[in-house]
C-alpha positions, 0 to 999 in steps of 0.5 A: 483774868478778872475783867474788873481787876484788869480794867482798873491796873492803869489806874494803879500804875497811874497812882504809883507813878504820880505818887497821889490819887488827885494827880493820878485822877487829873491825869485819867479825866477821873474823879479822885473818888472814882480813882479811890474807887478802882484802887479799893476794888483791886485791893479787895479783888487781890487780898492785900492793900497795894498803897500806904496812904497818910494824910501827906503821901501815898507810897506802895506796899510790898505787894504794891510794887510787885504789882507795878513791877508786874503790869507796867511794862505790860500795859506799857507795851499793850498802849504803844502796840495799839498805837502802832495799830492806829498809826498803820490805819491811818495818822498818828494819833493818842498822847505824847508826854515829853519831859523836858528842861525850861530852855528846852521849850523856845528852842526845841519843842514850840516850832515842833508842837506849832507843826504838828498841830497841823499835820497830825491833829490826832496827836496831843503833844504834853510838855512837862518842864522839869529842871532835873533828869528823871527816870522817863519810862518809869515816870510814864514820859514817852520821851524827855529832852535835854543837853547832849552830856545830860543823857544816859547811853541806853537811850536813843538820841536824837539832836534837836538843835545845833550846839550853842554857847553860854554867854553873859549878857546885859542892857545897855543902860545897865552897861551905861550905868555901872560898866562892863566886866574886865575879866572873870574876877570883876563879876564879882563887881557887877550884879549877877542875877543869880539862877536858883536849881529846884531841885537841889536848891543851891544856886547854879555856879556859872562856867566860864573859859577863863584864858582857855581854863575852864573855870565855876564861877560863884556869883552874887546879886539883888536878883534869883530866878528858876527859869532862864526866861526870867533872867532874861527879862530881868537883864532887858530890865537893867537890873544886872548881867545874866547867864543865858544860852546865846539863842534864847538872846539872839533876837536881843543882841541884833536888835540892841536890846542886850549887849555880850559882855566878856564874849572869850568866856562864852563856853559851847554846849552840845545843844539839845537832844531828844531822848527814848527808850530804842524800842519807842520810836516805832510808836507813830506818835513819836515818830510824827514828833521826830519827823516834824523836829527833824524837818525843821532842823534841816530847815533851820540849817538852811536859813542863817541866823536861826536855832538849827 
C-alpha cells in the first residue's frame, strides 16, 4: 500500500467522526491546514473527493463512507492491539476517551481519574460530558457511562455506583419563606427550577411516586438550567426546589444546607454503569479504568454514608 495514503487514513477517519476539519486537527495535535493537507493527498491519491465541504458543514461522500466503513474498524483494532502490546511491556498506557452523562462526573469518574493519575500515569483519561446516548464506537469513544436502563444489551456493562433515588430538595430558608409541598399537585404552588434536555430542547418532566403510581410531573419556574450542579447551587441559593439525584446532595442534606421535601416521592435509579464494546476490555487502558473504578466501589461499599 501507498505509505502516504495510509499514513493520512486517520486523519480521514478523525475528520468524519468529528464532522469538521479544526475539530478534527484539535483532536490530532494538528493544524487545520495540516489536516486539509492529508485530506487533499488522499483524495488525489484515490481519485475521488472523500468530503462534501460548505462553509457550514462538512459530511462524506459516497466513496467517503465506503472509505470510513473500510478503515475504521481496521485502524480501530491496529490502536487497541498495540495497546495490548504496550500493556504486556509494561503499564498501561495511551488515551482513554469516555463519553459520559453530567452526573456522571462527581459520582462515578473523579474518585476514578484521581486514582489513576497515580497508578497509571501513562494513561490520559478524556471526559467528554454529554447529556444524550451517542453511538460510542462509531463517535471513537472507548467507553461511555450511564444509567443502568440507558444502556444497549450488546454492550458490556459494568456497575460503577450503587442505585440511588431521585429526590426533591430545597433551602431551608426557601421552605421558611414559602413552605413545604403537601403532595405532587402542590408543586404546582412552589418554584420549580426546571432542567432544560439539549439535545431535544424540551424541559425534562420530573418522575415522581405518587401513592405507589408512578406518575410525570410538568413543572414550572423563575429558573432553567442544563446541568444538575446548577440546580443544585440554585436550590442552596433559595430560589426554588430542585430535582436531583440524592448522592449529588448528601453532603447538603447532613449538614442542613438543603432539606428533602416530599421524601414517599423519591423514585430509585439503577445507578450508574460503565459501558464498551465486549472485545475493548482487553485493551490495558481500559482495564486500569475498570480496576481502579471497581476497587473503589468495593471501598465505598465498606465505608457508610458514601457513593458505592
Amino acid at each position: 500500500m501507498d505509505r502516504d495514503l495510509l499514513t493520512h487514513l486517520p486523519v480521514i477517519v478523525a475528520v468524519a467522526r468529528r464532522g469538521g476539519f479544526a475539530l478534527a486537527a484539535a483532536e490530532l495535535g494538528m493544524s487545520p491546514s495540516g489536516v486539509s493537507h492529508a485530506v487533499r493527498l488522499v483524495e488525489e491519491r484515490i481519485g475521488q473527493p472523500l468530503f462534501a465541504r460548505t462553509t457550514r458543514s462538512v459530511s462524506l461522500t459516497e466513496a467517503g463512507k465506503a472509505l470510513v466503513e473500510t478503515t475504521g474498524p481496521a485502524l480501530q483494532d491496529i490502536a487497541e492491539r498495540m495497546d495490548r502490546i504496550r500493556g504486556v511491556r509494561g503499564r498501561p498506557s495511551g488515551l482513554l476517551r469516555i463519553n459520559a452523562s453530567n452526573i456522571a462526573i462527581p459520582l462515578a469518574v473523579t474518585p476514578v481519574i484521581a486514582a489513576m493519575a497515580d497508578r497509571y500515569p501513562d494513561v490520559t483519561v478524556e471526559v467528554f460530558a454529554d447529556q444524550a446516548l451517542v453511538d460510542i464506537v462509531g463517535e471513537g469513544f472507548d467507553a461511555g457511562i450511564r444509567l443502568g436502563e440507558m444502556i444497549a444489551q450488546d454492550m458490556t456493562a459494568i456497575r460503577l455506583t450503587q442505585p440511588f433515588k431521585a429526590v426533591l430538595v430545597a433551602s431551608p430558608d426557601y421552605i421558611g419563606r414559602h413552605g413545604r409541598p403537601c403532595d405532587v399537585a402542590d408543586l404546582a404552588n412552589h418554584n420549580c427550577i426546571g432542567y432544560r434536555l439539549l439535545r431535544s430542547g424540551a424541559l425534562y418532566r420530573w418522575d415522581l411516586n405518587d401513592n405507589g403510581k408512578e406518575v410525570v410531573v410538568e413543572t414550572r419556574g423563575t429558573a432553567v438550567v442544563t446541568d444538575s450542579l446548577a440546580a443544585i447551587d440554585l436550590a442552596l441559593a433559595g430560589v426554588g426546589l430542585a430535582y436531583v439525584f440524592e448522592p449529588l446532595v448528601r453532603a447538603d442534606l447532613a449538614a442542613g444546607r438543603l432539606v428533602q421535601v416530599l421524601p414517599k416521592t423519591a423514585i430509585e435509579e439503577p445507578g450508574l454503569f460503565l459501558y464498551f464494546p465486549r472485545r475493548a476490555s482487553m485493551a490495558p487502558k481500559l482495564r486500569a479504568f475498570i480496576d481502579a473504578a471497581q476497587e473503589i466501589g468495593r471501598a465505598s461499599m465498606r465505608t457508610p454514608g458514601r457513593v458505592a
